[in-house]
C-alpha positions in Angstrom: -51.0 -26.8 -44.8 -53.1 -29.5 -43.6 -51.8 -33.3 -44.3 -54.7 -33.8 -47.0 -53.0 -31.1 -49.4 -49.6 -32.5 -47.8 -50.2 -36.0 -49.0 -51.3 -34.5 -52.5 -48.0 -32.8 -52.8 -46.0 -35.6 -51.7 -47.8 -37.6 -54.3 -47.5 -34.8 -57.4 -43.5 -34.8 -56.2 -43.7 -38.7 -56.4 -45.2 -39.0 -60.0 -43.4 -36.1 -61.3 -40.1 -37.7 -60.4 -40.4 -41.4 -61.7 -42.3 -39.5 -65.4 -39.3 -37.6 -65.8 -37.1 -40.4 -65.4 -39.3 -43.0 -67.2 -39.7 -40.6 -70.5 -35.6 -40.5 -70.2 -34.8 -43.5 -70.1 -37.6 -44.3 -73.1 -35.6 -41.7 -75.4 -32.0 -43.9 -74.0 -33.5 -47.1 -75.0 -34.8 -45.9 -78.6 -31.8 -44.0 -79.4 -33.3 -40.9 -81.5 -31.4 -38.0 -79.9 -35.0 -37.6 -77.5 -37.5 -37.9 -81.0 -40.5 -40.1 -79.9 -43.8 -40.8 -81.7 -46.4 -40.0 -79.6 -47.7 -43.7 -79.5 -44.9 -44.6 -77.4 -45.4 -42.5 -74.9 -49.2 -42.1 -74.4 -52.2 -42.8 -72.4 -51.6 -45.9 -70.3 -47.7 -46.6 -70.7 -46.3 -45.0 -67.7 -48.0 -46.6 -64.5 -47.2 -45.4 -61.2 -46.8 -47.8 -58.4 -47.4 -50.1 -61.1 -51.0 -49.4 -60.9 -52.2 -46.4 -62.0 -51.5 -44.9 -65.7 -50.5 -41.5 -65.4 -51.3 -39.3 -69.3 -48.1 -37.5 -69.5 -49.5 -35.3 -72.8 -52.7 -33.8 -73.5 -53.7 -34.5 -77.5 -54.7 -30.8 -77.5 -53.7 -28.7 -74.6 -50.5 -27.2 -74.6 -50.1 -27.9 -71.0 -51.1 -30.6 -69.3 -51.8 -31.1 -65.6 -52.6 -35.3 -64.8 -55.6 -36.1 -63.2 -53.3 -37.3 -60.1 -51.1 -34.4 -60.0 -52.1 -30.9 -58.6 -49.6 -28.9 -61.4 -49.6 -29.2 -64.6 -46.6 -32.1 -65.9 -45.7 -31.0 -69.1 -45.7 -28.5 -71.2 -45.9 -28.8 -75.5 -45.5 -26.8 -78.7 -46.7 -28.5 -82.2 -45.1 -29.1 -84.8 -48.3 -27.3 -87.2 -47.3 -23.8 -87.7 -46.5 -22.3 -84.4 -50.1 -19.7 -84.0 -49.0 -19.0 -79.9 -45.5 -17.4 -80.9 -43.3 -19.3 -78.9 -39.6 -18.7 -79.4 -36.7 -18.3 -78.6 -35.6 -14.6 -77.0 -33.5 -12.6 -79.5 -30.1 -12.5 -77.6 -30.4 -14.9 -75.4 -31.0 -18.7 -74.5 -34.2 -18.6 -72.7 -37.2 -20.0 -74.6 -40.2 -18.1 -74.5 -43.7 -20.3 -73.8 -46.9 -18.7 -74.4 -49.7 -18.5 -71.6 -52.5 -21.6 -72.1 -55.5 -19.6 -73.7 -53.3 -16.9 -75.7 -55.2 -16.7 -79.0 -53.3 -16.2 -82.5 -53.7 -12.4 -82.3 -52.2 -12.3 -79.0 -55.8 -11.9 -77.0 -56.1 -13.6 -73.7 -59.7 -14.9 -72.5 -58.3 -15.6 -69.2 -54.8 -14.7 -68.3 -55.3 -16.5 -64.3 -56.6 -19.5 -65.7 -55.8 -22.8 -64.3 -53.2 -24.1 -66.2 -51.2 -20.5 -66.0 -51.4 -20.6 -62.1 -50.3 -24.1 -61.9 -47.0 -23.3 -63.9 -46.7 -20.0 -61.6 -46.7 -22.2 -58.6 -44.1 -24.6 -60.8 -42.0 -21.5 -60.8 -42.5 -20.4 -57.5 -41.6 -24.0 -56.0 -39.0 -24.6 -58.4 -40.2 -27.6 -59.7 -39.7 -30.0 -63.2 -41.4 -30.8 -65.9 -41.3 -32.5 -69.2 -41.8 -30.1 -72.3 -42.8 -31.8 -75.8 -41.5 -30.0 -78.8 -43.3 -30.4 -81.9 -40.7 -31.5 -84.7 -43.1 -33.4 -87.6 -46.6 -34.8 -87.1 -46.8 -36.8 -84.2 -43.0 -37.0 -83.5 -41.9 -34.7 -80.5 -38.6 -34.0 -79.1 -38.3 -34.6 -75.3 -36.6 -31.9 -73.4 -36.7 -33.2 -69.5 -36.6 -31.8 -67.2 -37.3 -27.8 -67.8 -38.2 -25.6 -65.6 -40.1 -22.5 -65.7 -38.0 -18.9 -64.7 -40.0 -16.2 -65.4 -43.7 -14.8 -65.9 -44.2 -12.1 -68.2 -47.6 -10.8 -68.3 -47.0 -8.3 -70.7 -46.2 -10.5 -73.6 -47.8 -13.2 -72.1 -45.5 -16.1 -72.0 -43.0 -17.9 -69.3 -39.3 -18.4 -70.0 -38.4 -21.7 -69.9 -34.8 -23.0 -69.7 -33.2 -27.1 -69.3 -33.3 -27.5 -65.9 -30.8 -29.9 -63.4 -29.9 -33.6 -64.0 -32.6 -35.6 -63.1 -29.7 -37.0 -60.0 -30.4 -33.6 -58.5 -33.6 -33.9 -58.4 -34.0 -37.2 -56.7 -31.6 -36.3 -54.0 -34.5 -33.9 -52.7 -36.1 -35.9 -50.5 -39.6 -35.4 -49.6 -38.9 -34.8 -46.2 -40.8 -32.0 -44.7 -44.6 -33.1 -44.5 -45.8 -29.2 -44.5 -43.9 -28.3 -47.9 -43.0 -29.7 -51.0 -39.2 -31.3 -51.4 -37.7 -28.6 -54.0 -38.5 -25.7 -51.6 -37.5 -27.4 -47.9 -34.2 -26.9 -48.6 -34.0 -23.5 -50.3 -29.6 -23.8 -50.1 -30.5 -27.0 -52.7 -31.2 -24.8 -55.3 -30.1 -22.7 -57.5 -31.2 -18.5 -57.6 -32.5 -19.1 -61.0 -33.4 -15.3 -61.6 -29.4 -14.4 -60.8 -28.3 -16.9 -63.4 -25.0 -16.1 -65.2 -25.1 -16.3 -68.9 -22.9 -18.8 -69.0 -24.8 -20.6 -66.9 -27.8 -20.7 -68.7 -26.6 -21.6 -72.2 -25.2 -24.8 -70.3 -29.4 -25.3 -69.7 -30.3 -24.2 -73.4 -33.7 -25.8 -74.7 -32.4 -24.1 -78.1 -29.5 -26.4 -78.2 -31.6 -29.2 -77.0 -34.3 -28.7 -79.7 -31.6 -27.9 -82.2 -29.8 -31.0 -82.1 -32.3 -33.6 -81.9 -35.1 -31.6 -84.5 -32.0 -31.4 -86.8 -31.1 -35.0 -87.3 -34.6 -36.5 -87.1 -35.5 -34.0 -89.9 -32.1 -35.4 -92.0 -32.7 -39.5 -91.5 -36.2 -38.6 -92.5 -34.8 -36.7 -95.5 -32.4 -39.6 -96.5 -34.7 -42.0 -95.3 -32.9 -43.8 -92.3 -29.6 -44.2 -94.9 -25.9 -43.1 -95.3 -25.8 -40.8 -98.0 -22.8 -42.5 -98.9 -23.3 -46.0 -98.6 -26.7 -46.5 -98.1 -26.2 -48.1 -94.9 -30.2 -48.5 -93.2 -29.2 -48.6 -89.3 -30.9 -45.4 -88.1 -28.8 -46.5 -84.6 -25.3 -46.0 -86.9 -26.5 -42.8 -88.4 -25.3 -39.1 -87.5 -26.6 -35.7 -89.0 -23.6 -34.6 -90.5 -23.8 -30.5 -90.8 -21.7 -29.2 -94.1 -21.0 -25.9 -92.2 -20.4 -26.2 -88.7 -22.7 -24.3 -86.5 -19.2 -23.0 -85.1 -18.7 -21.4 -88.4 -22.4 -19.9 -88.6 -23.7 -22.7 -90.0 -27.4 -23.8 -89.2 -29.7 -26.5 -88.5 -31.8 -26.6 -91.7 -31.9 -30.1 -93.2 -29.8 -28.6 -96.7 -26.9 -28.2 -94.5 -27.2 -31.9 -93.4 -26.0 -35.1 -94.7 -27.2 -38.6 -93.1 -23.8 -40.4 -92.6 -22.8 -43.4 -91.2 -20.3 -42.4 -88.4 -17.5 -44.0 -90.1 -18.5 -41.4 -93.1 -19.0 -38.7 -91.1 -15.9 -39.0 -89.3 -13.9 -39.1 -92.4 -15.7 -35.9 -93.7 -14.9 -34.5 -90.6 -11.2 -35.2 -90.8 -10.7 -34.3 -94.5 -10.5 -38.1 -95.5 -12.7 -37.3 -97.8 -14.9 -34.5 -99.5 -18.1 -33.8 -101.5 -18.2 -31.8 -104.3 -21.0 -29.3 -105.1 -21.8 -31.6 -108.0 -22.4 -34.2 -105.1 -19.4 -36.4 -106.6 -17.5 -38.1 -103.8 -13.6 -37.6 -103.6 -11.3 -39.9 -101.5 -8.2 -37.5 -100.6 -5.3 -38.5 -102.9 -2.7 -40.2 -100.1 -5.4 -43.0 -98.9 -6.0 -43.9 -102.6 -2.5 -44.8 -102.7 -2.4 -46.8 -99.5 -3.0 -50.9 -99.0 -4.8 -51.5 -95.8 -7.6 -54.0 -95.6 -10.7 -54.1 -97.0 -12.3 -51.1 -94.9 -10.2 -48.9 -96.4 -10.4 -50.2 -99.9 -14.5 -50.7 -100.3 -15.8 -48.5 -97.3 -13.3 -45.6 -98.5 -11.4 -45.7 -101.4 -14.1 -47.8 -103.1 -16.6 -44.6 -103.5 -14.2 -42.4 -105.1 -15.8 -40.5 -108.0 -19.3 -42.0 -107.2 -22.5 -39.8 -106.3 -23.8 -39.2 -102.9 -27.4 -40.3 -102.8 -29.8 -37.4 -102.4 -33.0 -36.7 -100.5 -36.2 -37.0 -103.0 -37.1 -33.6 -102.2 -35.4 -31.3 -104.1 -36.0 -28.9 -100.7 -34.3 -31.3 -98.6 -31.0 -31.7 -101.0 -27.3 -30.4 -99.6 -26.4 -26.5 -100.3 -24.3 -26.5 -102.9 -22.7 -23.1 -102.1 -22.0 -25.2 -98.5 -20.7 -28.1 -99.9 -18.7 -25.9 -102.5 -17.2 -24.0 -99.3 -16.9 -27.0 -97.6 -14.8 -28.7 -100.4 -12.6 -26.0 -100.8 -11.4 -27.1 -97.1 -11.0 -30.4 -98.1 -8.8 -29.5 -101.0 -6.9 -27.0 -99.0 -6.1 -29.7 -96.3 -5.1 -32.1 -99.4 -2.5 -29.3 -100.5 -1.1 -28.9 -96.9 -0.5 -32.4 -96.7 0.9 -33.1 -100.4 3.6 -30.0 -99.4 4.4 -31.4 -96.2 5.8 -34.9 -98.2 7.4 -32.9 -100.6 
């Protein structure tokens, strides 16, 4: 490798690096479980060596290689109906990313295009990159950094999992000038193929996606308030699930609530319960208690009042969840009642 293409690589490493981190801390500073708008993100805001703006998304490509990079950076699904087919694999963690070019009936007009080989050579070197999930129109999810596992020609996609804190990755130094940083010291990193299953559900992207997708789509559906109180402090908000995802519950938005954490910690703990008629009820022992005026306005004060309800009709709780849900809390009521008895 001759020191032209070794200074290009150095440089790709370089950029690759500080975007990961900048895009990071971006999503720590805004504090939307990884949701950004587009705007805040794009052409022109992430400069490196304070000098030159690096595009970190392409408005229409799925994957997107910057001009000063020699693979692509990111990768991106939209949030419009998903034509490529990426997904998730059936019994497994691995998310499956369709090959640049794949058409909506599955036809390829060039499988070794440009953008495929760069994220073969991602693959092969072992290197990050940002991947941009689609969750409403212009709002993605930041998932940072994946990497790329697999190529599967056949069905024409990559598997893509969450890769290594970001600290991992900036302890590789760039120190051999012939090869790039991720694959001078091979011991460094992980045999991704030989991956234990365990292993890579601690790197799910389907977790990731879950998570965040799920409570952008509830704020948005209770529009930045406590369902509860009404409380408008999108940073003091939690998506509240009605069935736990332990329990086979799922991250559609009618088996949310937008709570305020002090809310949704006393749903959690059986403080309090929803009925499926959306009527609030305080458990029985508080309402009997004298302790400040958290407890009697914040708590006790909402007994028998209504939750406050998404405008869609679409985007309003379960009612078979909240019914199952409230049997729990009357269950945990009982328990308690014949425990003072």
């Amino acid at each position: 490798m001759n020191n032209q293409w070794s200074e290009k690589f150095k440089q790709d490493w370089d950029i690759r690096i500080r975007a990961i981190r900048w895009i990071l801390n971006l999503c720590d500073r805004r504090q939307k479980d990884g949701v950004l708008h587009r705007s805040e993100y794009a052409s022109n805001q992430f400069y490196w060596k304070g000098e030159q703006p690096i595009v970190l998304q392409h408005p229409q490509r799925g994957v997107h290689r910057p001009l000063q990079c020699q693979f692509p950076i990111s990768i991106t699904t939209a949030s419009r109906a998903n034509r490529y087919g990426d997904h998730f694999e059936p019994d497994g963690e691995v998310f499956r990313y369709s090959y640049q070019g794949k058409g909506e009936a599955g036809s390829l007009t060039q499988i070794d295009n440009s953008f495929n080989n760069g994220l073969r050579e991602l693959q092969k070197n072992r290197w990050p990159l940002i991947y941009f999930h689609g969750i409403l129109s212009s709002y993605y999810l930041v998932v940072a950094p994946v990497f790329i596992i697999d190529d599967n020609p056949d069905d024409q996609d990559f598997g893509i999992i969450w890769g290594e804190s970001m600290d991992f990755y900036e302890s590789l130094a760039y120190q051999n000038p012939s090869t790039p940083a991720a694959i001078s010291d091979r011991s460094l990193i992980l045999d991704i193929p030989d991956l234990r299953p365990d292993q890579i559900q601690e790197r799910s992207v389907k977790i990731r996606l879950a998570q965040g997708s799920f409570r952008e789509k509830i704020l948005r559906a209770y529009n930045d308030r406590c369902a509860l109180c009404r409380l408008n402090h999108p940073q003091l908000l939690d998506a509240a699930h009605i069935t736990p995802v332990s329990e086979k519950g799922n991250y559609s938005v009618p088996n949310g609530l937008s709570l305020c954490k002090l809310h949704h910690a006393a749903y959690d703990k059986h403080f309090l319960g929803i009925t499926p008629d959306f009527e609030i009820k305080i458990r029985e022992s508080l309402m009997d208690e004298r302790d400040g005026p958290v407890l009697q306005y914040a708590i006790k004060g909402l007994h028998g009042e209504k939750i406050h309800l998404p405008k869609q009709r679409n985007d309003r709780p379960d009612q078979d969840a909240l019914a199952s849900r409230y049997e729990q809390f009357e269950r945990y009521q009982s328990d308690i009642i014949g425990a003072n008895l």
